[in-house]
C-alpha positions in Angstrom: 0.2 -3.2 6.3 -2.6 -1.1 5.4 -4.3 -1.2 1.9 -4.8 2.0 0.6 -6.2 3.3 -2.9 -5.7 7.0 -4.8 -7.7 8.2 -7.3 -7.8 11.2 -9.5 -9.1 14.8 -8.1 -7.6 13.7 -4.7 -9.7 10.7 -3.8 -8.2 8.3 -1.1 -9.7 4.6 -0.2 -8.9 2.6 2.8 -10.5 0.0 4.8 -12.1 1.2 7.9 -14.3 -0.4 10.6 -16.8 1.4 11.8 -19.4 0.6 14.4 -17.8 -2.7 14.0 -18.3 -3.7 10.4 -15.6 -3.3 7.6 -16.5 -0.3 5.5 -14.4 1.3 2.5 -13.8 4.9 3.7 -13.7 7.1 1.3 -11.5 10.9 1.5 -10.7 13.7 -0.9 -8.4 15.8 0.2 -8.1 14.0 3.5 -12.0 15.0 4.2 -14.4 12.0 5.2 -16.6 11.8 1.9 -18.4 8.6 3.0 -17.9 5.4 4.9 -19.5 2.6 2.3 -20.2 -1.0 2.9 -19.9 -2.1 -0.4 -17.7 -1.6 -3.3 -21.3 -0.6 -5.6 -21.7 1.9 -3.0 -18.0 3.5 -4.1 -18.4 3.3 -7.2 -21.2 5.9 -7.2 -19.0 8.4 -5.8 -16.3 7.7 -7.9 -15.0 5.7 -11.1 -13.3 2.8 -10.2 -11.1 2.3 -12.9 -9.7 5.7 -11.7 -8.1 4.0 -8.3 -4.7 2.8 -8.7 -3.0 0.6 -5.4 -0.5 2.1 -3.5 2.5 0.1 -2.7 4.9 0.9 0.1 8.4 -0.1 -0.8 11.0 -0.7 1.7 12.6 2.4 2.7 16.4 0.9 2.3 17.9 -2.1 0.6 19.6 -4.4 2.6 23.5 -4.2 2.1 24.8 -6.5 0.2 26.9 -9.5 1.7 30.2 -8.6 2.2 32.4 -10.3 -0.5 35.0 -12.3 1.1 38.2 -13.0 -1.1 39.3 -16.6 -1.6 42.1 -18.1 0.4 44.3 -20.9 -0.1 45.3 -23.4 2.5 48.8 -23.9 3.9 48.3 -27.4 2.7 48.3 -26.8 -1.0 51.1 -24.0 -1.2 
């Protein structure tokens, strides 16, 4: 699964790789702001403390086991 970051104003951060080293792509408004290689290079675009995670949750619960009612054996009628 995919990390992914949002931020205020529209701001998006996900890891990337480009040109084959890991860089934290940075979007607003789903337009390439700037691919940086380090999180001090993000942080002068935008304020940190502003990104909150995103966290995928599953799209349905399981169903519950089916509850099976209690019997009691022919031996102890």
């Amino acid at each position: 699964m995919e990390r992914r970051w949002v931020g205020l104003d529209g701001y998006e951060v996900v890891g990337a790789v480009r040109a084959g080293r890991q860089v934290l792509r940075l979007r607003r408004h789903g337009r390439l702001v700037a691919d940086c290689s380090s999180v001090a290079e993000l942080a002068r675009h935008l304020d940190l403390a502003d990104l909150c995670e995103v966290v995928e949750l599953p799209a349905r619960r399981p169903e519950p086991e089916k509850i099976v009612e209690a019997r009691i054996s022919s031996r102890h009628r």
